[in-house]
N, CA and C of each residue as an Amber inpcrd file, in Angstrom:
protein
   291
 -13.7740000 -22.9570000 104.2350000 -13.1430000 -21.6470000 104.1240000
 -11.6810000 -21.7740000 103.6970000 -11.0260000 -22.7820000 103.9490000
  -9.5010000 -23.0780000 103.5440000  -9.9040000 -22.9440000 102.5170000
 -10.7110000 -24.1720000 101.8930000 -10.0380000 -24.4290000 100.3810000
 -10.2490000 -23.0030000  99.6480000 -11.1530000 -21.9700000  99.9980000
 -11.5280000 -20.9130000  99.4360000 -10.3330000 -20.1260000  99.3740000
  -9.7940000 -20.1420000 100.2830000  -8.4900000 -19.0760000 100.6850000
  -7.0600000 -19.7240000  99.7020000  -7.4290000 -21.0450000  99.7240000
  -6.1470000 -22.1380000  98.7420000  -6.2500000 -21.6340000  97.5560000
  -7.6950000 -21.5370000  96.8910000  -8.2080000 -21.1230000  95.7360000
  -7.8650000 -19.7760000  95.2270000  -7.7690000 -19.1830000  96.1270000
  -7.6280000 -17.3420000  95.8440000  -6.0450000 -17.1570000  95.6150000
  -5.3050000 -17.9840000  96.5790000  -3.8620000 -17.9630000  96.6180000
  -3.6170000 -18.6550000  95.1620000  -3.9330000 -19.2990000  94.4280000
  -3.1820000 -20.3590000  93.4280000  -3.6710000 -19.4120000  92.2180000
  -4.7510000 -18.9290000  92.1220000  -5.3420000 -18.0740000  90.9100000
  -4.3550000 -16.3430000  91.1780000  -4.3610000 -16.0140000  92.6010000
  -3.2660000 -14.9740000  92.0880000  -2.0480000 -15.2760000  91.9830000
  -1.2700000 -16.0350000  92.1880000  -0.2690000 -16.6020000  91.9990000
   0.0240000 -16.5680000  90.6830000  -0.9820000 -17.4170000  89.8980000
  -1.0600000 -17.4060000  88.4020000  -1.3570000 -15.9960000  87.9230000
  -2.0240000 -14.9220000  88.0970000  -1.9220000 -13.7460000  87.7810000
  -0.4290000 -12.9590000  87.7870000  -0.0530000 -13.5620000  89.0380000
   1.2430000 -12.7910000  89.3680000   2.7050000 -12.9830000  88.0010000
   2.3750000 -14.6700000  87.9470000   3.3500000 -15.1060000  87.0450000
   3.4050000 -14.6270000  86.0480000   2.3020000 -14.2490000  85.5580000
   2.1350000 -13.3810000  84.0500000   2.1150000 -15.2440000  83.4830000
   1.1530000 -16.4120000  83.6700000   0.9820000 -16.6810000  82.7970000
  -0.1270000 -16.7880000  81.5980000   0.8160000 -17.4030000  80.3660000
   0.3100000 -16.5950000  79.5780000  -0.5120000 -17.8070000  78.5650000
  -1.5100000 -18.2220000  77.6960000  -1.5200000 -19.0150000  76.8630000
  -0.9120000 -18.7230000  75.3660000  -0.9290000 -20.1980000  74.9300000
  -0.5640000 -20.0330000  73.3400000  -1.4230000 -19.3760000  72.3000000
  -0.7080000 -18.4150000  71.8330000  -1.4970000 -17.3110000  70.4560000
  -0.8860000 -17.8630000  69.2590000  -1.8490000 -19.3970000  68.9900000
  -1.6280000 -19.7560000  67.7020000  -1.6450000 -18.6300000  65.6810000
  -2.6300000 -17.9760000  66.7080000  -2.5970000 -17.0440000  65.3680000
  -1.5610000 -15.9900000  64.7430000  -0.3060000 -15.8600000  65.4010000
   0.7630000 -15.6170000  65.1560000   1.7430000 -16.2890000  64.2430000
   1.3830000 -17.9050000  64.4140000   2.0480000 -18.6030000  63.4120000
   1.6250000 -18.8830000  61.9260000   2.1800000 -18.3100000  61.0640000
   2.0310000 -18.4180000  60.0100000   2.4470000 -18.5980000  58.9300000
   1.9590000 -19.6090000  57.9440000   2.5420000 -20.0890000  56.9230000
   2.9180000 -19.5960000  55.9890000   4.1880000 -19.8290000  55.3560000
   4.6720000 -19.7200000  54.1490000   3.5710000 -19.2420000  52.8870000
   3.5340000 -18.2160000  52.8480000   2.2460000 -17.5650000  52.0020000
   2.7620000 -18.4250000  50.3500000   1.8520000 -19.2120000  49.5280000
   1.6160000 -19.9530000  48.5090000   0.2340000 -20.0720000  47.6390000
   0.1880000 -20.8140000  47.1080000  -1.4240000 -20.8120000  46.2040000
  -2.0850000 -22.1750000  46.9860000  -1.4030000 -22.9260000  47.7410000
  -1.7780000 -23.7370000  48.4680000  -1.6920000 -23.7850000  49.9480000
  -1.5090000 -22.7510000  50.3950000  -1.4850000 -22.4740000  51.6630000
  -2.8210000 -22.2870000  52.2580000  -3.9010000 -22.1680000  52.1490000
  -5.4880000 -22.1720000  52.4520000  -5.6230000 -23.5790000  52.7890000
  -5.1990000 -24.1020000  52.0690000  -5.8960000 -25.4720000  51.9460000
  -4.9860000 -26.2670000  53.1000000  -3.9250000 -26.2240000  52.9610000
  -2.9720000 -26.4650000  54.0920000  -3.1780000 -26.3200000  55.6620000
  -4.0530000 -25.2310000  55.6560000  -4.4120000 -24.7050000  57.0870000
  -5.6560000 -25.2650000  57.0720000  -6.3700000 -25.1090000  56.1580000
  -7.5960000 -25.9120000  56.4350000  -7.6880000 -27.7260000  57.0820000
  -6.7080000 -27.7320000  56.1300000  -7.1460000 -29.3740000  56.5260000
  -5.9850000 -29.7610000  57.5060000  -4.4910000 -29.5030000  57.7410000
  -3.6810000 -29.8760000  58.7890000  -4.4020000 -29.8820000  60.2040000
  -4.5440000 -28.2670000  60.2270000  -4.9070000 -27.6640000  61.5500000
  -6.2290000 -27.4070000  61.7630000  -6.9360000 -28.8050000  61.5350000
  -8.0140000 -29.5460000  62.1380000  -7.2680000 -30.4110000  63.7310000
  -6.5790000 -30.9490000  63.4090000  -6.3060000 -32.0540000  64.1380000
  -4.4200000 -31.3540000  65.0680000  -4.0570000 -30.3280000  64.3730000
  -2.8240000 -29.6040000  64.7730000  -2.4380000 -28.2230000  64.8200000
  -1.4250000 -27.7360000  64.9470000  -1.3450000 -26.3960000  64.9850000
  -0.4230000 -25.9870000  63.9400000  -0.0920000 -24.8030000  62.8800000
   0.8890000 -24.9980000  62.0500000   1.8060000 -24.9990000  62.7550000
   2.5710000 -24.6900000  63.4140000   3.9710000 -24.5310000  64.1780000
   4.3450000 -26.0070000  64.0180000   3.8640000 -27.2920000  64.3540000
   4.4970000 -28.1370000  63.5320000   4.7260000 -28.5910000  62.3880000
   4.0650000 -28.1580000  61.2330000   4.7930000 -27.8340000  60.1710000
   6.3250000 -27.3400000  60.1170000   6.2150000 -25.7420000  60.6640000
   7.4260000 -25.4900000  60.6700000   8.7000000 -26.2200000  61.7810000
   7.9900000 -27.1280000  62.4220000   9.2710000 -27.4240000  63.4420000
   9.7740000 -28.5070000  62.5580000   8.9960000 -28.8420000  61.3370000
   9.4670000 -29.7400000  60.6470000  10.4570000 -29.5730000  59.1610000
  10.3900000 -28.1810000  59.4530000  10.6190000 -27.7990000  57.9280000
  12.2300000 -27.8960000  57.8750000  12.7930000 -27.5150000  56.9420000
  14.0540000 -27.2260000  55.9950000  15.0320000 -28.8080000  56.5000000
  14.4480000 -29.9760000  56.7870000  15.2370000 -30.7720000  56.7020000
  14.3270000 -32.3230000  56.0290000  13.4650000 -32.4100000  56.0340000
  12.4760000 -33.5290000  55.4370000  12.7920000 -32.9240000  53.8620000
  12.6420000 -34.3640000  53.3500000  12.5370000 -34.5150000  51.9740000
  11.0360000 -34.8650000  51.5670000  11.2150000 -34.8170000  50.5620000
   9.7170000 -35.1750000  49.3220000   9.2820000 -36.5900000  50.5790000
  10.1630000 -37.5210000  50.2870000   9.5900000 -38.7820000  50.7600000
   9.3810000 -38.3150000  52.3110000  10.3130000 -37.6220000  53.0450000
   9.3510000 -37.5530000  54.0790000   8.1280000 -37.1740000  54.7050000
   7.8780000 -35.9850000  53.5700000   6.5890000 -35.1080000  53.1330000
   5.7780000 -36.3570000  53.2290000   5.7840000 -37.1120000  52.2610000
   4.7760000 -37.9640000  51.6420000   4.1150000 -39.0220000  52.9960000
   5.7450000 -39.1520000  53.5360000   5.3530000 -40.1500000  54.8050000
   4.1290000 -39.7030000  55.6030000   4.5430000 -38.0650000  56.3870000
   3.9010000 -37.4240000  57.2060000   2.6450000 -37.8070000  56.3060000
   2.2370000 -36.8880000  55.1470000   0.7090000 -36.8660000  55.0050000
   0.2560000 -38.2880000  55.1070000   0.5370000 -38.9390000  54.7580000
   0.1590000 -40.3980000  54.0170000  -0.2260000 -40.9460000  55.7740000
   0.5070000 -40.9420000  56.6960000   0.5700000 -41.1490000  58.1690000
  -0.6000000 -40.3090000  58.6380000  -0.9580000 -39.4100000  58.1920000
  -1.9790000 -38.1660000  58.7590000  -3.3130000 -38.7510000  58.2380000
  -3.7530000 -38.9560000  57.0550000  -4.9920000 -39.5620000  56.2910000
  -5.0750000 -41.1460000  57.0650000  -4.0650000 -42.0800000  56.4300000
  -4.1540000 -43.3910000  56.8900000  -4.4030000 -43.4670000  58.1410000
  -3.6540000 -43.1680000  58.8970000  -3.2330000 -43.5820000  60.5060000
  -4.1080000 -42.6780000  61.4150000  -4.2240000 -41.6110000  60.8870000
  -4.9410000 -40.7820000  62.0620000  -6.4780000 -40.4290000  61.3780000
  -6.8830000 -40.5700000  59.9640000  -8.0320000 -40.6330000  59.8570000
  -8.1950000 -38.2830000  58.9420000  -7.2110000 -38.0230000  58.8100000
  -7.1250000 -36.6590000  58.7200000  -8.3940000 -36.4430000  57.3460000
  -9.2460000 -35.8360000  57.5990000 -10.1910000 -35.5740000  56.3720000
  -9.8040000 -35.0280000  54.9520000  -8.7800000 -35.9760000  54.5460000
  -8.3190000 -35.3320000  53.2170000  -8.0220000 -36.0810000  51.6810000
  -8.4890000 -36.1150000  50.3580000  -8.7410000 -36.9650000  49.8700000
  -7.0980000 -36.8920000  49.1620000  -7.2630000 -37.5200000  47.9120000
  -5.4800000 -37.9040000  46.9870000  -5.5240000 -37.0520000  46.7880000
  -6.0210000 -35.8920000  45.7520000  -5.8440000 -34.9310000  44.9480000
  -5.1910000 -33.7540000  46.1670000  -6.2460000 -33.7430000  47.4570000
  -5.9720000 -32.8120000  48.2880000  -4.6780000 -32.9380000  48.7530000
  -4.1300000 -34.6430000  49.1020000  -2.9750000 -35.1130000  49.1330000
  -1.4540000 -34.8770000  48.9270000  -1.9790000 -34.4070000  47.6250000
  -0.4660000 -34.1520000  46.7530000  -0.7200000 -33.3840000  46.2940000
  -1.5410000 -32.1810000  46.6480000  -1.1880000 -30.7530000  46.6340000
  -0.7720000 -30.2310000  47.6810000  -1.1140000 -31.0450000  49.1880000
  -0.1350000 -30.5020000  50.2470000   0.9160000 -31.2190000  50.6680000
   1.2320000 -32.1170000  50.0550000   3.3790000 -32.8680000  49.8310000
   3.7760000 -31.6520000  48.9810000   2.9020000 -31.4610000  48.0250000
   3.7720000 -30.5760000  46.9040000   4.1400000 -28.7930000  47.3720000
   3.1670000 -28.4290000  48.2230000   3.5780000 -27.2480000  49.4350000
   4.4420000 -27.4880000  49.8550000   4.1140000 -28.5810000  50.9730000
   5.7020000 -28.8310000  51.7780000   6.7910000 -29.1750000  51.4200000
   6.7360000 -29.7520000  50.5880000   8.0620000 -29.3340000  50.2180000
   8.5990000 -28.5890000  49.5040000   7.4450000 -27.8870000  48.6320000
   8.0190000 -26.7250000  47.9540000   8.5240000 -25.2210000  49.2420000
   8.0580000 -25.0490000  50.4610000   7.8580000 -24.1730000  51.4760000
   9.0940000 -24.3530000  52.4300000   9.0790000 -25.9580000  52.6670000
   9.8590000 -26.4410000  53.7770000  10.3080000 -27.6180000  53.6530000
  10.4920000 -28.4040000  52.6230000  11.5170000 -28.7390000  52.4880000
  12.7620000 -29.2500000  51.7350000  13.6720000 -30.0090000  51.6230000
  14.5330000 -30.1720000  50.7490000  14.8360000 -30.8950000  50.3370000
  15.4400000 -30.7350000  48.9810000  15.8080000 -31.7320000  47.8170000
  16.7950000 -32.7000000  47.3060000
């Protein structure tokens, strides 16, 4: 019967707090001709919001790093062509030259 009463206390508690989860679908990308594809294949494995926590200070080469790190290293389902059409977003969107 405790733990029942522990249980009731911790779930309204959390009601009380107003908490709340993350509403990824609020974040949204830099509208482009490559922006579909961007969401498709990043935010398999992420959310866009890091995109943008990355944006307006990476260069081309850092662009290149990230994806190149995302395919190689983490296995991200995306081939060359798909590649360097999303370096060529990001940094056309977010970042600089």
């Amino acid at each position: 019967m405790r733990n029942v009463s522990m249980l009731s206390a911790v779930f309204l508690g959390l009601c009380i707090s107003g908490v709340t989860l993350a509403d990824e679908s609020k974040v949204a990308l830099s509208p482009d001709t490559d922006t579909a594809l961007v969401m498709a294949r990043c935010s398999i494995c992420h959310s866009a919001d890091y995109i943008q926590m990355n944006g307006g200070f990476l260069k081309r080469a850092n662009w290149e790093a990230e994806v190149k790190k995302m395919t190689k290293a983490f296995g991200a389902p995306v081939n060359d062509e798909e590649a360097g059409k999303i370096v060529d977003y990001l940094v056309r969107q977010y970042g600089v030259e």
